[in-house]
MDAnalysis code that builds the backbone (N, CA, C; Angstrom):
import MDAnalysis as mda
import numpy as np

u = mda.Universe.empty(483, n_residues=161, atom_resindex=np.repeat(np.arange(161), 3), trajectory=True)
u.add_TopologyAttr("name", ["N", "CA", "C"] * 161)
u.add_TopologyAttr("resid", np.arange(1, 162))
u.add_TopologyAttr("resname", ["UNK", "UNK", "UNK", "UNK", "UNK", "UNK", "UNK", "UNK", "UNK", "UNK", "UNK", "UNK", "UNK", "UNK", "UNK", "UNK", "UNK", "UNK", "UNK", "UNK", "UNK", "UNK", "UNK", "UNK", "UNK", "UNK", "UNK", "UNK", "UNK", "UNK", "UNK", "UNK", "UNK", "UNK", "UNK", "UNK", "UNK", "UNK", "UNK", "UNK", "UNK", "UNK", "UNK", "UNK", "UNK", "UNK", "UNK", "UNK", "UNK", "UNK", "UNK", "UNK", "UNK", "UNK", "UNK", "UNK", "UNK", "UNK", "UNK", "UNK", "UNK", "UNK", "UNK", "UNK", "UNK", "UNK", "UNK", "UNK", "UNK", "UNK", "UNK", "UNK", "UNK", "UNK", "UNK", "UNK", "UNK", "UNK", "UNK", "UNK", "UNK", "UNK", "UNK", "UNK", "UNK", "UNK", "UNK", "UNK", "UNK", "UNK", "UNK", "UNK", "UNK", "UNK", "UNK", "UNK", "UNK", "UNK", "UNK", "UNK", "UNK", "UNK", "UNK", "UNK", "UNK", "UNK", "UNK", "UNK", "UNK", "UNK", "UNK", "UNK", "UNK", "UNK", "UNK", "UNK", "UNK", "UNK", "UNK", "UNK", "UNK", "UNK", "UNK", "UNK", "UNK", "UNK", "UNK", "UNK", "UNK", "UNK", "UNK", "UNK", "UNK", "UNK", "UNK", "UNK", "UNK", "UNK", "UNK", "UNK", "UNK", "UNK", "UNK", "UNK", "UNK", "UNK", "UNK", "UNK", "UNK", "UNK", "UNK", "UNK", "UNK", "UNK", "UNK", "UNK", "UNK", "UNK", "UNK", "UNK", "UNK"])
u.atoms.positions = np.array([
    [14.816, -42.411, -33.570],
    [15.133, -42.315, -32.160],
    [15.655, -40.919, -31.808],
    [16.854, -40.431, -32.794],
    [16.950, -38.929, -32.599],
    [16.021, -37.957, -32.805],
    [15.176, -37.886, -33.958],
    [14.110, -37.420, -33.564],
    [12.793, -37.114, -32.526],
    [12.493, -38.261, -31.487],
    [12.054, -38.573, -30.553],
    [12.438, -38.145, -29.648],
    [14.257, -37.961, -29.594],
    [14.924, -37.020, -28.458],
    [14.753, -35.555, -28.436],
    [14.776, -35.079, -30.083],
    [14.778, -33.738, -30.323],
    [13.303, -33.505, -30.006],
    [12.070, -34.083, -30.007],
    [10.934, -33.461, -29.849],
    [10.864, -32.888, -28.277],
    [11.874, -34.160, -27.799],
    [11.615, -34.376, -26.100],
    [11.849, -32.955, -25.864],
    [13.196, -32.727, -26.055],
    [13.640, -31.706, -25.558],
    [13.355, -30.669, -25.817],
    [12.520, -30.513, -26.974],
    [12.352, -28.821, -27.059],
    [10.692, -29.101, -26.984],
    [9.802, -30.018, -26.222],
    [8.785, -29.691, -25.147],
    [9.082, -29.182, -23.877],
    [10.257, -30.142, -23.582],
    [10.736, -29.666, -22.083],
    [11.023, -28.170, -22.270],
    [12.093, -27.947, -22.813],
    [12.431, -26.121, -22.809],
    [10.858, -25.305, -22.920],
    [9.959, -25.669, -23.820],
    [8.903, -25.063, -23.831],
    [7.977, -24.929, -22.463],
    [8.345, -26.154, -22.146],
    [7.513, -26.224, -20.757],
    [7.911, -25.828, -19.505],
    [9.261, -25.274, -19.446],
    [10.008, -24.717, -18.601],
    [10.075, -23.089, -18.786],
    [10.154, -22.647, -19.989],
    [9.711, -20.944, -20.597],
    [8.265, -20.868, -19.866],
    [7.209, -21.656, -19.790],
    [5.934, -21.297, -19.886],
    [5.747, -21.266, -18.270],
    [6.436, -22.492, -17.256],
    [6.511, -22.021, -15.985],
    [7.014, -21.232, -15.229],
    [8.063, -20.914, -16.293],
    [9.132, -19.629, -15.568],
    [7.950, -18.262, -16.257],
    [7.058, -18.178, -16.747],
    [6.605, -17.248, -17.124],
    [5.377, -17.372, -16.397],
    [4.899, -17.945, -15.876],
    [4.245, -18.310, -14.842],
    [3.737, -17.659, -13.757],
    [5.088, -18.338, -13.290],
    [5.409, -17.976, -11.942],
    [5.986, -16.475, -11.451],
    [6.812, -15.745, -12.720],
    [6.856, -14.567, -12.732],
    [5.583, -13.911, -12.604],
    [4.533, -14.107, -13.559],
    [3.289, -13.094, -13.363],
    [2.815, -13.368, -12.163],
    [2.886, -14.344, -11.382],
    [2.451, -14.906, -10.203],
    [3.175, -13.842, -9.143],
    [4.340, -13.898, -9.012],
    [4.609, -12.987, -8.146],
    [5.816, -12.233, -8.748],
    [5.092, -10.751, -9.147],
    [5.675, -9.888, -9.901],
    [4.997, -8.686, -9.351],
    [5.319, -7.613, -8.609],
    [4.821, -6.627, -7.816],
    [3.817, -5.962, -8.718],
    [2.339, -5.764, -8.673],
    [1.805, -5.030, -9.788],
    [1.419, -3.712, -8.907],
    [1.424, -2.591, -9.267],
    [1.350, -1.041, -8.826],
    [-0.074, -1.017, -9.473],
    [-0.702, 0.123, -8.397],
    [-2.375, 0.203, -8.357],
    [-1.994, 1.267, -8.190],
    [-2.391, 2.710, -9.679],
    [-2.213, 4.156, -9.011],
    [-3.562, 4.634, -9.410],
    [-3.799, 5.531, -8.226],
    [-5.117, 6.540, -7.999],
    [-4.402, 7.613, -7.412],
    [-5.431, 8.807, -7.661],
    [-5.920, 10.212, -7.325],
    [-6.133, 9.570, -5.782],
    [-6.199, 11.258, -4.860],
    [-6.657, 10.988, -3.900],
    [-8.357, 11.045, -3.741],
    [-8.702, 10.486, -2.585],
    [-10.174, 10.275, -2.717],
    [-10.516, 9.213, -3.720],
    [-9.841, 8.509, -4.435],
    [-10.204, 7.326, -5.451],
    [-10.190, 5.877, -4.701],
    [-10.997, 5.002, -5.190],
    [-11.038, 3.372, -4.519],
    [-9.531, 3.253, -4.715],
    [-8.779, 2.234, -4.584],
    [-7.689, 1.481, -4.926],
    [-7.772, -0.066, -4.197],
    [-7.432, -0.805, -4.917],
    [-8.233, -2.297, -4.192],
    [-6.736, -2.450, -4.006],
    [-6.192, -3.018, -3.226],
    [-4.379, -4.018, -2.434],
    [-5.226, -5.544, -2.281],
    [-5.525, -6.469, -2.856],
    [-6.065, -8.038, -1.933],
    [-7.288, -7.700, -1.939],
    [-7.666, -7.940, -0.842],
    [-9.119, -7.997, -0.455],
    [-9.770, -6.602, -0.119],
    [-9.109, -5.789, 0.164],
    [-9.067, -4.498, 0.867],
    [-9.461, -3.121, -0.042],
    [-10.447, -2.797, 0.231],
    [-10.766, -1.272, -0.565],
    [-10.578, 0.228, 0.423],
    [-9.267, 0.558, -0.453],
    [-8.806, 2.087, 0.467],
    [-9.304, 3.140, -0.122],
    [-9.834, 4.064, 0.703],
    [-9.656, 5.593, 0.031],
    [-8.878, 6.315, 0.721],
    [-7.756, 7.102, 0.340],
    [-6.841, 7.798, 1.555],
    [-7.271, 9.620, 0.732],
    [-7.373, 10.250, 1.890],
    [-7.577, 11.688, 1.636],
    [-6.256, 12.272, 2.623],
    [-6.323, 13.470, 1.879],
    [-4.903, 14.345, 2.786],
    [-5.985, 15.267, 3.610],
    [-5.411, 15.366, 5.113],
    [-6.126, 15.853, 5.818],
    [-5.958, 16.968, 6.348],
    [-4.715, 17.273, 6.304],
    [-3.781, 18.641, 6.083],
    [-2.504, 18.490, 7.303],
    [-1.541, 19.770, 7.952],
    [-0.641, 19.582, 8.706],
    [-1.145, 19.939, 9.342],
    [-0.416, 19.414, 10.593],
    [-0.348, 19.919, 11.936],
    [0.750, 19.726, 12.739],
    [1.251, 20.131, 13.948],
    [2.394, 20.146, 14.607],
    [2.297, 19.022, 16.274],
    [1.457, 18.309, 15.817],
    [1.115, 17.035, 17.347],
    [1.128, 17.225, 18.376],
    [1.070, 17.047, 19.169],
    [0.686, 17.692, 20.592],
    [1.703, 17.841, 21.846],
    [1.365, 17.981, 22.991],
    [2.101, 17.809, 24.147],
    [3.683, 17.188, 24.022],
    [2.783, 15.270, 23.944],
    [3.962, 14.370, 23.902],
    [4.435, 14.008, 22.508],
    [4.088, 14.355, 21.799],
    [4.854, 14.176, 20.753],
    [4.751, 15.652, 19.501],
    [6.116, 16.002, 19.462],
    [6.388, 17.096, 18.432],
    [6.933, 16.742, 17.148],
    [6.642, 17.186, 15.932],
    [7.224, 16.452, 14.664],
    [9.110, 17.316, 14.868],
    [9.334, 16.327, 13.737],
    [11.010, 17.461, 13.649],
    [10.632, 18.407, 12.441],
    [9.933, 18.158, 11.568],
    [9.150, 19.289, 10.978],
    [8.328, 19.453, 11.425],
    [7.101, 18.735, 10.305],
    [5.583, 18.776, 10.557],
    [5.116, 17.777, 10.056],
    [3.803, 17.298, 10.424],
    [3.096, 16.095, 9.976],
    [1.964, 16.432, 9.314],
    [2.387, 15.538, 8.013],
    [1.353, 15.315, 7.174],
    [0.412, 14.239, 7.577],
    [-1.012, 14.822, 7.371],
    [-1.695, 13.823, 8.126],
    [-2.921, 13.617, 7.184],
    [-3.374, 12.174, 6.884],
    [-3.797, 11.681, 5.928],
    [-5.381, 10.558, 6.880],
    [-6.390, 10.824, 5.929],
    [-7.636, 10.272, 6.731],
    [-7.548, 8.829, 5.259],
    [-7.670, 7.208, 6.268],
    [-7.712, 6.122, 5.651],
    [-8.942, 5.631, 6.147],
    [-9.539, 5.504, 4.660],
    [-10.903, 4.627, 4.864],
    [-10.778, 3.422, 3.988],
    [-11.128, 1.978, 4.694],
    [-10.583, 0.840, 4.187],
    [-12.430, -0.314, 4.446],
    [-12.448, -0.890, 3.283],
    [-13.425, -1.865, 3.490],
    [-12.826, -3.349, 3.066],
    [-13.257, -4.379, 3.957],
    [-12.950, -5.700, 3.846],
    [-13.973, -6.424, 2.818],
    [-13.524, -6.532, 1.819],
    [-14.474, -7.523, 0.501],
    [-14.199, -8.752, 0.775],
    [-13.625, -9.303, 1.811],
    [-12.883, -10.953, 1.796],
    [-14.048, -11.476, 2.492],
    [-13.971, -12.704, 2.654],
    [-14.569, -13.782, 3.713],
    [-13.679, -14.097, 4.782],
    [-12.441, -13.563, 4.960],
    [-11.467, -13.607, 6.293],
    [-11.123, -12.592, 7.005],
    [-11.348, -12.008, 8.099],
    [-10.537, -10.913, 8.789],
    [-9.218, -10.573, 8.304],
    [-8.893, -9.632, 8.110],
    [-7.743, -8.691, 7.618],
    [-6.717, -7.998, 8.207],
    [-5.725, -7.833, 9.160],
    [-4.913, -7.462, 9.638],
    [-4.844, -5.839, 8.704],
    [-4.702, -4.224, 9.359],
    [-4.731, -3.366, 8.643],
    [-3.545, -2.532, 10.175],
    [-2.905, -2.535, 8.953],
    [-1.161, -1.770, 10.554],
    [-1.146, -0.552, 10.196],
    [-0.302, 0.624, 10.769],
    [-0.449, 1.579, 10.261],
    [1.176, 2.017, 9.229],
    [2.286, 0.520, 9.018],
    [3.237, 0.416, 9.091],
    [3.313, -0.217, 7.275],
    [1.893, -0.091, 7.141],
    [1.525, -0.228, 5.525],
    [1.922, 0.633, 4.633],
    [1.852, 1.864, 4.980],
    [1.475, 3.023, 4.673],
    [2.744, 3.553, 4.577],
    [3.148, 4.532, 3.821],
    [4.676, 5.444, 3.279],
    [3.742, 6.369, 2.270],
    [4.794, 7.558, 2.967],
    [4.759, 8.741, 1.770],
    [5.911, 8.804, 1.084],
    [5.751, 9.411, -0.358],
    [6.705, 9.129, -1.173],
    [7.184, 10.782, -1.936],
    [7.889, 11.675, -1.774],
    [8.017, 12.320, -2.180],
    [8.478, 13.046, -3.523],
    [8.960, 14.781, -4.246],
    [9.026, 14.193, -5.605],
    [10.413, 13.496, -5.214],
    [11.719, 12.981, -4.704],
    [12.684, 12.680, -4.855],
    [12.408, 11.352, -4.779],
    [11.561, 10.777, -4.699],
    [11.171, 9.264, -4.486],
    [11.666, 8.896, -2.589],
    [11.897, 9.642, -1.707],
    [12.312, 9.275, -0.882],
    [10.608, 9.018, 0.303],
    [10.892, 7.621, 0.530],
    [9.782, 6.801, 1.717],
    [10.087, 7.498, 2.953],
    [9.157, 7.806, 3.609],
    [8.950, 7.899, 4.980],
    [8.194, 7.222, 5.371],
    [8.252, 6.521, 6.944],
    [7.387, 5.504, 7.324],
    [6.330, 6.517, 8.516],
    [4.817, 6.212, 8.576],
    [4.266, 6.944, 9.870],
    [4.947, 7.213, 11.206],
    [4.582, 8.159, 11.534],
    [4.856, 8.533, 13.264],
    [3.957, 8.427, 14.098],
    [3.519, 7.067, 15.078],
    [2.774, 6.289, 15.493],
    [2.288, 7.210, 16.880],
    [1.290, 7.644, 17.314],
    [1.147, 8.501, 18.544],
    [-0.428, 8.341, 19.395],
    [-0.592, 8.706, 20.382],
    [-2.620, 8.721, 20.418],
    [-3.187, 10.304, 20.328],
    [-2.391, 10.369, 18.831],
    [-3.110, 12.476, 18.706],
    [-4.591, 12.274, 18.388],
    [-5.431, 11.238, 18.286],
    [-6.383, 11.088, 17.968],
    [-7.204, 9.383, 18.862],
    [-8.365, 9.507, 18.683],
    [-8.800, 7.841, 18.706],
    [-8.939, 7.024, 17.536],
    [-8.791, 8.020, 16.436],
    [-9.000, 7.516, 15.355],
    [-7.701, 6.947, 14.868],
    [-6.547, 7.638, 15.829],
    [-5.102, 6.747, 14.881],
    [-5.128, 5.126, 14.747],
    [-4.278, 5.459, 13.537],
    [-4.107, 3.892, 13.059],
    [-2.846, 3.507, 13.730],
    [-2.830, 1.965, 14.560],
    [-1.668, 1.449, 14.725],
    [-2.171, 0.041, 13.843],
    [-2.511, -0.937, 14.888],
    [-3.554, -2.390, 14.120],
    [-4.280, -2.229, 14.346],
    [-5.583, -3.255, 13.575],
    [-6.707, -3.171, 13.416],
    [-6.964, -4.394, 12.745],
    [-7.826, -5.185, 12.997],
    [-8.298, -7.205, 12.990],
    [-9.544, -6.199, 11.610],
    [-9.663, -6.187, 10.793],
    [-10.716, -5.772, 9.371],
    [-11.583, -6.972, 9.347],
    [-12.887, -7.082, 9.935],
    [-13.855, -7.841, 9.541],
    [-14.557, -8.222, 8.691],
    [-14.791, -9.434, 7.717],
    [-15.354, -9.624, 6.623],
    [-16.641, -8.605, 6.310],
    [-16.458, -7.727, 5.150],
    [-17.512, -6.809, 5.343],
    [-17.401, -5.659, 5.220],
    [-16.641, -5.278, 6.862],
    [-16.682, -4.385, 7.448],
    [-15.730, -3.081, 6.852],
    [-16.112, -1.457, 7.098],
    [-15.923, -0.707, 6.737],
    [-15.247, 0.304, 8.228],
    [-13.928, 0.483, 7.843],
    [-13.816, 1.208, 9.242],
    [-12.272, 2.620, 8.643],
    [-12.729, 3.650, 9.456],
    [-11.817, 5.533, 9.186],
    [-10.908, 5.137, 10.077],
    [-9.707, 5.665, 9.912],
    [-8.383, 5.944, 11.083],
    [-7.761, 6.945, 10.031],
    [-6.597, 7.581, 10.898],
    [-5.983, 8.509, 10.381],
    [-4.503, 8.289, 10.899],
    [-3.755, 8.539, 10.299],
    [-1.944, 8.311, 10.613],
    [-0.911, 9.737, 9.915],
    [0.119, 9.985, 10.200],
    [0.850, 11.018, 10.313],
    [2.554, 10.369, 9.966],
    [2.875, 11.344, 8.732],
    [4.369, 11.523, 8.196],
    [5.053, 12.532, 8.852],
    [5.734, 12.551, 9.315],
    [7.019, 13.682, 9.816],
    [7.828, 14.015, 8.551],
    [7.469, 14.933, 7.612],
    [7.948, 15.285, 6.459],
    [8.519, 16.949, 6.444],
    [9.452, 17.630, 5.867],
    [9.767, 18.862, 5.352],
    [8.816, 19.272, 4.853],
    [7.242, 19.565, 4.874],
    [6.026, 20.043, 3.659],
    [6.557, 20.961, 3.029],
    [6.439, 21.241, 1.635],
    [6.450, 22.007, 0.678],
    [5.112, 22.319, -0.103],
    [3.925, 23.102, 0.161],
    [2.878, 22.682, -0.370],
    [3.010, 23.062, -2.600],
    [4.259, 23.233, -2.585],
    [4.382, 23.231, -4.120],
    [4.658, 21.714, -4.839],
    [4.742, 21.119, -3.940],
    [5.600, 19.955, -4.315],
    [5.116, 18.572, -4.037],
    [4.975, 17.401, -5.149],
    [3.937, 16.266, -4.858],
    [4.310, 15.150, -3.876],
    [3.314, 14.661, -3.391],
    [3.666, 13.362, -2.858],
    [2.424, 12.543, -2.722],
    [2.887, 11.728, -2.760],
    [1.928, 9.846, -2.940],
    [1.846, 9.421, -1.330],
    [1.127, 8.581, -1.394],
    [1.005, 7.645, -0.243],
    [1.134, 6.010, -0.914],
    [2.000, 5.675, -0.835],
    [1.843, 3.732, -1.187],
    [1.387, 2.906, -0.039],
    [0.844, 1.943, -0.482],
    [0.034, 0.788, 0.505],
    [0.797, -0.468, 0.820],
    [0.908, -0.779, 0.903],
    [1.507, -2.191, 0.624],
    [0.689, -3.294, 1.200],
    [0.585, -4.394, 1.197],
    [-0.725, -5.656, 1.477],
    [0.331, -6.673, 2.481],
    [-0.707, -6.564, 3.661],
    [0.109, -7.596, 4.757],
    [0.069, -8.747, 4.340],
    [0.254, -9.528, 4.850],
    [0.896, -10.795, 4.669],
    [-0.109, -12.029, 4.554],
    [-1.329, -11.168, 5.522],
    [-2.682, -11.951, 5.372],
    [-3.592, -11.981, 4.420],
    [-3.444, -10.860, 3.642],
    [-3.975, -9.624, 2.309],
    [-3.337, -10.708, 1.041],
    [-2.453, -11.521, 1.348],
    [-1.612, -12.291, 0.214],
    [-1.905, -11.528, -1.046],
    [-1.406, -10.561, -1.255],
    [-1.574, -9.980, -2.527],
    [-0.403, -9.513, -2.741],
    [0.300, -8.958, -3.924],
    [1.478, -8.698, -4.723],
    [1.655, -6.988, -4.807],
    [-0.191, -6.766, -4.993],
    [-0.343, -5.519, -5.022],
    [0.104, -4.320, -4.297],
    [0.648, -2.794, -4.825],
    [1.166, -1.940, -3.941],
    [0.364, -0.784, -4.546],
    [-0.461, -0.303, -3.226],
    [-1.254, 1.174, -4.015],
    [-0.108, 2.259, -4.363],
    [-0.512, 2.981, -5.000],
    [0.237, 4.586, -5.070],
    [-0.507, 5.678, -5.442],
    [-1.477, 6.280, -4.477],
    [-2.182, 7.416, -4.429],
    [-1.575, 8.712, -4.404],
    [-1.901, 9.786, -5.506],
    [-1.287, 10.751, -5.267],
    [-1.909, 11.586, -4.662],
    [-1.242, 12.630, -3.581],
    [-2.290, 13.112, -2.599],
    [-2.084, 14.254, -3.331],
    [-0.902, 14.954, -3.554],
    [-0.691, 16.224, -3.379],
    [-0.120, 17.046, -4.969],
    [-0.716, 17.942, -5.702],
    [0.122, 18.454, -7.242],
    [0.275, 17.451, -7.905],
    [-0.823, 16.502, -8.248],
    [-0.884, 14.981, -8.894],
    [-0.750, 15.983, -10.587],
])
């Protein structure tokens, strides 16, 4: 009978290690790094982000430095429309410090949202208000909306990779 207890219990512990190990790989942030100009898949979603160079924005909107400005080309591999924000997106510098885009209409091509059609392949472009240093690297990370249900976070290096 004690024996019968002792088997019990050290299936259960086994079977509790194996779901807790599980469920960790299940949702455990996995990092996707590329070069710039390289695929990087986030979910369903295939990005290529290129650096497009600085500029100083226009009329109504002036950077407090300057903006780094980056061309995103994204294709939908899913069978569901895709939500694509422009609030995905952070540059990461060498100090590790995030900046989020500076949202404006310097273009038609800017990214704010965008509904990604099963399929479909579509360019926008978005802008960091950063200190540029052109000696000095920085990434762009992705991160996957909520519809994207993925874990995945790109990290493209744009710049002195």
């Amino acid at each position: 009978m004690v024996r019968v207890g002792l088997v019990v219990f050290f299936v259960a512990i086994l079977a509790s290690v194996g779901i807790a190990i599980y469920v960790f790989t299940m949702f455990n942030t996995n990092f996707v790094y590329a070069n710039e100009g390289e695929k990087v898949q986030i979910g369903p979603i295939v990005y290529v982000v290129q650096y497009e160079g600085q500029f100083e924005g226009d009329k109504e909107t002036k950077p407090e430095h300057s903006f780094f400005k980056i061309r995103i080309n994204a294709q939908n591999l899913g069978n569901e429309p895709s939500k694509i924000t422009g609030g995905q997106f952070y540059i990461i510098d060498e100090n590790n410090q995030k900046t989020q885009p500076v949202y404006g209409k310097f273009s038609k091509e800017d990214l704010l949202t965008y509904e990604l059609q099963p399929q479909e392949t579509q360019t926008w472009t978005t802008q960091f208000d950063i200190p540029f240093d052109d000696t000095k690297q920085y990434k762009i990370g992705i991160r996957a909306t909520k519809d994207q249900n993925s874990m995945d976070i790109g990290i493209i290096c744009m710049l002195n990779c």
